[in-house]
MIFIMAR-26602 format. One record per residue (C-alpha): residue in one letter; x, y, z; residue number from 1. Coordinates in Angstrom, 1 decimal. Layout:
<sites>
code, xx, yy, zz, pos
A, X, Y, Z, NUM
...
</sites>
This chain:
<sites>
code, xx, yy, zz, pos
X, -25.2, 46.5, -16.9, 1
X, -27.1, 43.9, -14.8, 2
X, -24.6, 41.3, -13.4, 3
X, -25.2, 38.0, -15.9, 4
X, -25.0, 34.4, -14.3, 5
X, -24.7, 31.3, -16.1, 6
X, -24.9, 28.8, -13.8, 7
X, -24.9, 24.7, -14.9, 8
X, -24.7, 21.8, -13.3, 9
X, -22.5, 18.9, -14.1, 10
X, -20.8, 15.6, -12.8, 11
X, -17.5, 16.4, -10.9, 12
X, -14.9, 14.8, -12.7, 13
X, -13.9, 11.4, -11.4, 14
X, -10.2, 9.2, -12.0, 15
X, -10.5, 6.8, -14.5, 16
X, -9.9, 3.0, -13.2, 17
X, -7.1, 2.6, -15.6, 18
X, -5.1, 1.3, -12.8, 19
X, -6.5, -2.1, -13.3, 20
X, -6.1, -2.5, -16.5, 21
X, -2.5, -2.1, -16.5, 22
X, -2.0, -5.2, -13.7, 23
X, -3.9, -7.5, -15.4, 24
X, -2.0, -7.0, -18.7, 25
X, 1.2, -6.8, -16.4, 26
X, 0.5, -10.2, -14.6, 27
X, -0.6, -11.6, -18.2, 28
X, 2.6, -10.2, -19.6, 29
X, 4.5, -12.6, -17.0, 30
X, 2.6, -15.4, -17.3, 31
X, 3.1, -15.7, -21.1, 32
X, 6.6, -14.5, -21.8, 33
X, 8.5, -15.9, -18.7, 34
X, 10.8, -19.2, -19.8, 35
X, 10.8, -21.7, -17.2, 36
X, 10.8, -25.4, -17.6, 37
X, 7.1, -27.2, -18.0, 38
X, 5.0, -27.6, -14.1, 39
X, 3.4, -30.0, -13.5, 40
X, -0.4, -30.5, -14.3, 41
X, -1.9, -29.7, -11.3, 42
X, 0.6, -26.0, -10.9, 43
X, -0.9, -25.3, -14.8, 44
X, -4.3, -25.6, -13.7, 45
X, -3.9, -23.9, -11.0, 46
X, -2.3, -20.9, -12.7, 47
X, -4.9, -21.3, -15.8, 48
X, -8.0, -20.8, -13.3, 49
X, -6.4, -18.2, -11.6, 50
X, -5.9, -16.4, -15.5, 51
X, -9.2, -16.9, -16.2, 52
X, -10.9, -15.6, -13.1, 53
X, -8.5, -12.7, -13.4, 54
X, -10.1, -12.1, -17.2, 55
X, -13.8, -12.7, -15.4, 56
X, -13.0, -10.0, -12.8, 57
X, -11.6, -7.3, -15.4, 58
X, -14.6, -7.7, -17.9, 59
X, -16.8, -7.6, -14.9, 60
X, -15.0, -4.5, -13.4, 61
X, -15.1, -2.8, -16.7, 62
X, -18.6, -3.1, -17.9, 63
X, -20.3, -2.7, -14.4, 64
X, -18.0, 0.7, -13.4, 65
X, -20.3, 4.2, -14.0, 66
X, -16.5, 5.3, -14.7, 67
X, -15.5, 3.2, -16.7, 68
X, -13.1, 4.8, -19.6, 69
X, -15.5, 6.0, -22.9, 70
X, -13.4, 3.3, -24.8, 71
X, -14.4, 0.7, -22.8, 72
X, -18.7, 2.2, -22.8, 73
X, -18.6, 1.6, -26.3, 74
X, -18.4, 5.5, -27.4, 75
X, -15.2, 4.8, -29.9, 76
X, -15.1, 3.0, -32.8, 77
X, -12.1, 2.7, -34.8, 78
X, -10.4, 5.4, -32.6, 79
X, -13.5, 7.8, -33.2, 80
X, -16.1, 8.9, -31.5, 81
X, -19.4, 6.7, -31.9, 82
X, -21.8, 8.6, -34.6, 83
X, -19.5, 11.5, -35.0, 84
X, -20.8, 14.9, -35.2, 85
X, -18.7, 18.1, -35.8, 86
X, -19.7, 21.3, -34.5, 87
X, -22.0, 23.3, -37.4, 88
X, -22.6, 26.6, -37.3, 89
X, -24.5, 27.3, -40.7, 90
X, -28.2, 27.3, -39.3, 91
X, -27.2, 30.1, -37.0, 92
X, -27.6, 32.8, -39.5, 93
X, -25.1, 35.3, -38.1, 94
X, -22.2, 36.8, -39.5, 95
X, -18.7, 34.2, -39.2, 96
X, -16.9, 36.9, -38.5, 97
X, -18.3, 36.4, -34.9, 98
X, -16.2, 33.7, -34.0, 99
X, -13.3, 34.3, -36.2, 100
X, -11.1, 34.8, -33.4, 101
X, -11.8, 31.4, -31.9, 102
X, -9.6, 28.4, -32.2, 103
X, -11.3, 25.8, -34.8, 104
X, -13.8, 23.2, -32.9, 105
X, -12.1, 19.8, -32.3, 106
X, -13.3, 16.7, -34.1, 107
X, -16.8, 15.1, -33.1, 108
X, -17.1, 18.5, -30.8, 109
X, -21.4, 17.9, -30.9, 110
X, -20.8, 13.8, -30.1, 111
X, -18.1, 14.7, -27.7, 112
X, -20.3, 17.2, -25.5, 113
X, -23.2, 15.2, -25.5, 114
X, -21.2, 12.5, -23.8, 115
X, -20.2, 15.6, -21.5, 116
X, -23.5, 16.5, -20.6, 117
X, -25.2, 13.0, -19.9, 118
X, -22.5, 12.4, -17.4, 119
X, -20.9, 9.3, -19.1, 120
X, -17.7, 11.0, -19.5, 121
X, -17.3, 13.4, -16.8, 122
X, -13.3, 14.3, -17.1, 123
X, -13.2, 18.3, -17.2, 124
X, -9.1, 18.7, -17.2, 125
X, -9.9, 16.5, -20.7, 126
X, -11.7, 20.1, -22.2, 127
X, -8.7, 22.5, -23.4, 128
X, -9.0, 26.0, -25.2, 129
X, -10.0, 24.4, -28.1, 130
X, -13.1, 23.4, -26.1, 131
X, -14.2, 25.9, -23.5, 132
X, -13.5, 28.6, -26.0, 133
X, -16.8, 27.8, -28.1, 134
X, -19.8, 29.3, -27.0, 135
X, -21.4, 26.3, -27.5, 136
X, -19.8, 24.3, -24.9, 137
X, -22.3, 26.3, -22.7, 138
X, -25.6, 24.9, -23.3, 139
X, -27.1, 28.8, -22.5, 140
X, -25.6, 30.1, -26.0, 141
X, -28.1, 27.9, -27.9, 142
X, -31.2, 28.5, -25.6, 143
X, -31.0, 31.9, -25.1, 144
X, -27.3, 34.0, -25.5, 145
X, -27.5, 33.5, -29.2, 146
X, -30.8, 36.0, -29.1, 147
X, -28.3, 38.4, -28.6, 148
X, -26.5, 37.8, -32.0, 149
X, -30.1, 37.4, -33.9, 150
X, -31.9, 39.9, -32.0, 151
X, -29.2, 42.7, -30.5, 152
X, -30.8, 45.6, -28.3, 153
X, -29.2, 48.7, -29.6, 154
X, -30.8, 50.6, -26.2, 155
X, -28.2, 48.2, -24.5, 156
X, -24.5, 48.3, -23.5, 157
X, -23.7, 45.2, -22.0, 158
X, -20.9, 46.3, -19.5, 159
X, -20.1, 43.3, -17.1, 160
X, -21.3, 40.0, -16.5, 161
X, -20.0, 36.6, -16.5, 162
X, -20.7, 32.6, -15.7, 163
X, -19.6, 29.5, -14.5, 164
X, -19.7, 25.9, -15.4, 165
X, -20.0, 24.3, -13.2, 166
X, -21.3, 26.0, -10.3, 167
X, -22.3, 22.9, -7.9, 168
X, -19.3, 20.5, -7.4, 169
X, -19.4, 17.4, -5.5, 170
X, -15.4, 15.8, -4.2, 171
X, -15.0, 12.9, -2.1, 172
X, -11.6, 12.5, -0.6, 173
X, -10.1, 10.8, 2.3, 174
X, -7.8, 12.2, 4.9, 175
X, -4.3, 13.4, 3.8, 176
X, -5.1, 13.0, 0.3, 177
X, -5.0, 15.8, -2.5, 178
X, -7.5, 16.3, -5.5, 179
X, -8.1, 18.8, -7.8, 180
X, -11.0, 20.4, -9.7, 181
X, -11.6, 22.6, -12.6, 182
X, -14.3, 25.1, -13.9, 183
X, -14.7, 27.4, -16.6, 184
X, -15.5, 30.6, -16.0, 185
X, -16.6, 33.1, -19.2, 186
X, -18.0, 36.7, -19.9, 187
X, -21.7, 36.7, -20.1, 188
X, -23.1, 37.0, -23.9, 189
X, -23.6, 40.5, -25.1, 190
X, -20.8, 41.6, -22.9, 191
X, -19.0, 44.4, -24.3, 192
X, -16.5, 45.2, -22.2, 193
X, -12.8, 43.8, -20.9, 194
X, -13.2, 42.6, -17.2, 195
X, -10.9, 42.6, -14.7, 196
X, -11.2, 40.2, -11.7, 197
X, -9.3, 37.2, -9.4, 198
X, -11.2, 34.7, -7.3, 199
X, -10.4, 34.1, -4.1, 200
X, -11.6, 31.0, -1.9, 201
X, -13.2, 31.1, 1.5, 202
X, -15.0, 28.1, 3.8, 203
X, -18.7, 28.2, 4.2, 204
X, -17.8, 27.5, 7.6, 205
X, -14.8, 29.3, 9.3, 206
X, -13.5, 26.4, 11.3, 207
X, -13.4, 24.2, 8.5, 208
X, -10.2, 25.5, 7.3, 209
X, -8.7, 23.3, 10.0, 210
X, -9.7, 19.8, 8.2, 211
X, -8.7, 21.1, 4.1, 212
X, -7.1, 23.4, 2.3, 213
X, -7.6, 24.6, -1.0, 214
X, -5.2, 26.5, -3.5, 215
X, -6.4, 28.1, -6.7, 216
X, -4.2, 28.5, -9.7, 217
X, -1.6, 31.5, -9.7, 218
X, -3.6, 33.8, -12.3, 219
X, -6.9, 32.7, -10.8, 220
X, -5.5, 33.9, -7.5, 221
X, -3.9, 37.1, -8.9, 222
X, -6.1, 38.6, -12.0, 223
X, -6.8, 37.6, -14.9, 224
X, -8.7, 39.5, -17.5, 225
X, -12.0, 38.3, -19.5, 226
X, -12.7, 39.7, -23.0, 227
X, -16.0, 40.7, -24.5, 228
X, -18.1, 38.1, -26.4, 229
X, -20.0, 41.2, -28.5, 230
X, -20.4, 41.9, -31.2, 231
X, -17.5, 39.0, -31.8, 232
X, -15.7, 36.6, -29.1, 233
X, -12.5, 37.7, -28.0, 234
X, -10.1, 35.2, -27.3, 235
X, -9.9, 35.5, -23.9, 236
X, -13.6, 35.5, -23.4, 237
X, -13.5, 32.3, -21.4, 238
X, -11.0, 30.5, -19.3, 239
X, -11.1, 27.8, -17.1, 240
X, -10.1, 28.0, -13.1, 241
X, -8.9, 25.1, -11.1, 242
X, -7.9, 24.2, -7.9, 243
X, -5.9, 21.8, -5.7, 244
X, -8.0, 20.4, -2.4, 245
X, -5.8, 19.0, 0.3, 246
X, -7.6, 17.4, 2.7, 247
X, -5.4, 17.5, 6.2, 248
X, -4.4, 14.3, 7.8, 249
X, -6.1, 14.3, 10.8, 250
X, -9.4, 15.2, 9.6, 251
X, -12.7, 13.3, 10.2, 252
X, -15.1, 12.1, 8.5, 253
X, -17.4, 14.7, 7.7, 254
X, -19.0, 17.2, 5.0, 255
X, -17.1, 20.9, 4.2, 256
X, -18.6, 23.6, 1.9, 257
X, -16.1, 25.9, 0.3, 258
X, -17.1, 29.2, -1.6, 259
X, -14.5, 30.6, -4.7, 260
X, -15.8, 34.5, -5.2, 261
X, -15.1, 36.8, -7.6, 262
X, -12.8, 40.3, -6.2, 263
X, -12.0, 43.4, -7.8, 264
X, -7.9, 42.6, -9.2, 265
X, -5.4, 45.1, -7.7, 266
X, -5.3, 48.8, -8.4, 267
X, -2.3, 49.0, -10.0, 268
X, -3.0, 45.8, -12.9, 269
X, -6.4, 47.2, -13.2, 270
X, -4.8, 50.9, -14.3, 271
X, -2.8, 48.9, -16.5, 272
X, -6.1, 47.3, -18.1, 273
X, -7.7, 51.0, -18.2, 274
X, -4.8, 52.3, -20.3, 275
X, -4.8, 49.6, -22.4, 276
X, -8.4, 49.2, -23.1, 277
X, -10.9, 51.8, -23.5, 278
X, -14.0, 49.3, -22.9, 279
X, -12.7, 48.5, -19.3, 280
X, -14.1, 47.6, -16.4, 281
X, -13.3, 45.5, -13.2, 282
X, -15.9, 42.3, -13.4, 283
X, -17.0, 43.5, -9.6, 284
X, -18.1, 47.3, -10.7, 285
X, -22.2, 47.4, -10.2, 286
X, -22.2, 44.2, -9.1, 287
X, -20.3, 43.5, -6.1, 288
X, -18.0, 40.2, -5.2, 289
X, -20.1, 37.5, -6.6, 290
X, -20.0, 33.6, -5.8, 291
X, -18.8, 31.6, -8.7, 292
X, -18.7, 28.4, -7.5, 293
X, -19.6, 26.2, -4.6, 294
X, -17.5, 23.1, -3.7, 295
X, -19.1, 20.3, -1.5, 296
X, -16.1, 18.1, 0.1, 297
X, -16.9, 15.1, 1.5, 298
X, -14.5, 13.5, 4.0, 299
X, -14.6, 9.6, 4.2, 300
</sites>
């Protein structure tokens, strides 16, 4: 019954500079297709210079940017991933049946979270169900929840426990702007139990509030339920949680720490849950309200 953290630590996700792309092809657009009558030679080599330099500074801008779209890093080829590799499951040696109740891994899933984890594609609203959903888009399955599956403890009733990817998260936003974040939250392996449970966010420090705001999604905010991953993974055993940062207008530059926690959901859904499911507990029972996640916003 020992409250189960899973706690990793990834690249916050960051816009993609597609912006740039789409004015160079824009202003290359006009420059080719527009009828007017021949300039003279000095106005056409003007304008061809200024093409070219535009070229320079979008091959530049795409091969030198740490953000650069995976496309444009080389990771696709002929619209797949680079070296390919689908998700195999036949060395486990466990039973299927396990994750029958799972949606079937997307294409490249191995190549794809590789990518994911060496930060060179770091876009977490990218990752639907079809993603967060397998166990092994948390690196702890393979080094040590899996045990559970190839070595079950029949002493043991795993009641609750749960964990977040990521926990750390790093924003940087500038005054009167919005961003948003998301993180997956999932019932810790051998978990046998339905858990009940919202998250609620708080400021590290009180008098921050006055410089952001931040608003969680509505079922984050009010309950949401997380199914067991044992003996087989439910399909709500994993979910993700996200959030919209609004950072106030007249806020200065400086660094805010915001908290989201884990709270018991509301009497009356949680009786709901109890009548519904005879392996239920609320995700805070032996453990307390437990931290989740920890946002660092920096203020430019």
């Amino acid at each position: 019954m020992l409250f189960q953290g899973v706690l990793i630590k990834m690249p916050a996700a960051q816009a993609l500079p597609h912006e740039a792309g789409i004015i160079l092809v824009f202003f290359m657009q006009k420059f080719s297709f527009e009828k007017k009558s021949l300039p003279k030679l000095k106005t056409m080599a003007i304008i061809s210079a200024a093409a070219v330099f535009a070229c320079a500074i979008f091959f530049v801008f795409f091969n030198s940017s740490p953000t650069a779209p995976a496309k444009e890093q080389g990771f696709f080829q002929n619209n797949e991933i680079a070296g390919c590799i689908d998700l195999n499951r036949d060395s486990y040696n466990i039973p299927p049946a396990v994750f029958e109740s799972l949606p079937k891994p997307p294409k490249c899933f191995d190549s794809i979270m590789q990518l994911y984890r060496e930060g060179k594609f770091s876009d977490d609203f990218f990752f639907t169900k079809e993603f967060f959903l397998q166990p092994e888009f948390y690196p702890a399955f393979l080094e040590g929840g899996i045990q559970y599956w190839k070595n079950p403890v029949a002493t043991h009733w795993g009641a609750v426990g749960f964990g977040a990817s990521s926990f750390d998260r790093e924003i940087t936003a500038k005054a009167g702007s919005k961003t948003k974040t998301r993180l997956f939250l999932h019932s810790g392996f051998g978990v046998r139990s339905f858990q009940g449970l919202k998250i609620f966010a708080e400021f590290e420090n009180p008098e921050d509030s006055a410089f952001a705001k931040i608003k969680l999604d509505s079922e984050t905010s009010s309950g949401f339920l997380l199914g067991p991953s044992f003996p087989k993974f439910d399909e709500k055993w994993a979910r993700q949680i996200d959030s919209e940062i609004e950072v106030m207008q007249n806020a200065q530059p400086k660094q805010i720490v915001m908290l989201l926690k884990t709270k018991a959901p509301e009497e009356k859904q949680a009786l709901e849950w109890k009548n519904q499911y005879s392996n239920y507990y609320n995700a805070t029972d032996f453990v307390g309200e437990k931290t989740v996640a920890r946002i660092t916003l920096t203020i430019q």
